[in-house]
C-alpha positions as a printed NumPy array, in Angstrom:
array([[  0.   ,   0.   ,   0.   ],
       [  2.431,   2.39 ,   0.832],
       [  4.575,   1.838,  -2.618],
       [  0.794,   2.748,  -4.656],
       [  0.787,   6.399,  -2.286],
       [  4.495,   7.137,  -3.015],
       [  3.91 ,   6.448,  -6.542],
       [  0.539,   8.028,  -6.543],
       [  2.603,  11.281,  -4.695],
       [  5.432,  10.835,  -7.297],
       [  3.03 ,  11.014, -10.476],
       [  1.345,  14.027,  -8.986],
       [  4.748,  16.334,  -8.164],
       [  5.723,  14.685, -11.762],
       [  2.402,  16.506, -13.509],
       [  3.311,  19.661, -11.831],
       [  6.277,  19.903, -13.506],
       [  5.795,  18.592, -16.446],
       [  2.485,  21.229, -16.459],
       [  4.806,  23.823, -16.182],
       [  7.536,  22.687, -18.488],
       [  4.748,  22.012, -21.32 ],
       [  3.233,  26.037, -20.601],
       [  7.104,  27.19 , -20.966],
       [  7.668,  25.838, -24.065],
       [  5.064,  27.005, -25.195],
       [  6.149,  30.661, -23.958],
       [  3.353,  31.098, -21.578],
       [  4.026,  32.52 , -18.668],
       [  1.9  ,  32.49 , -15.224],
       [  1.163,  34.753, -13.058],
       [  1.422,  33.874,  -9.187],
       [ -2.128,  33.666,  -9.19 ],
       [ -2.353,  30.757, -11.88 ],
       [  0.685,  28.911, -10.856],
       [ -1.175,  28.562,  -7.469],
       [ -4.223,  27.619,  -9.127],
       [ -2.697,  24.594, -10.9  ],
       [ -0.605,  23.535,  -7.798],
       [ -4.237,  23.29 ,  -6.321],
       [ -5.795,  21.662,  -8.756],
       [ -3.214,  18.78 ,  -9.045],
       [ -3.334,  18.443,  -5.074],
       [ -6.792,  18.05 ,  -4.975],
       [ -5.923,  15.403,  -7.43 ],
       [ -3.172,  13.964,  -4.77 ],
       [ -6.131,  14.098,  -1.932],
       [ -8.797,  11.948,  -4.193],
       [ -5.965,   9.409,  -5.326],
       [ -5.233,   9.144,  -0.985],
       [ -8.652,   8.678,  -0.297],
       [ -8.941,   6.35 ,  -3.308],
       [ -5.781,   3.652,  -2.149],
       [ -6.381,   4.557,   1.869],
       [ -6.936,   0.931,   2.837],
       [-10.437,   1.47 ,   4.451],
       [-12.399,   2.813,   1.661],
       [-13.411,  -0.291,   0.163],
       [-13.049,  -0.191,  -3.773],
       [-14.01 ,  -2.649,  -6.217],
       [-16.705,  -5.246,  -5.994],
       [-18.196,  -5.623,  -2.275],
       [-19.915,  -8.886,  -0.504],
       [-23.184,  -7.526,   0.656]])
């Protein structure tokens, strides 16, 4: 379990850069504001994918 969160957390700092490798490229630049904004977003995505793999919250097919 705890090798699917550190790869989970690796992905996620991984998108944040490559986000804002693909917007330099490009030219774009961010303001603070926007930066922040996508930092967020991609955490939020880190807190689903937690709750998702945290071993209580049962996932897949149940016995009822």
């Amino acid at each position: 379990m705890t090798t699917k969160i550190l790869a989970t957390l690796t992905a996620v700092i991984g998108a944040i850069s490559v986000v804002y490798s693909f917007l330099a490229a490009f030219g774009i630049e961010l303001s603070q504001t926007q930066a922040d904004a996508i930092t967020g977003l991609l955490g939020l995505v880190l807190v689903v994918c937690g709750i998702w793999l945290h071993p209580s919250v049962p996932v897949g097919e149940q016995d009822v």
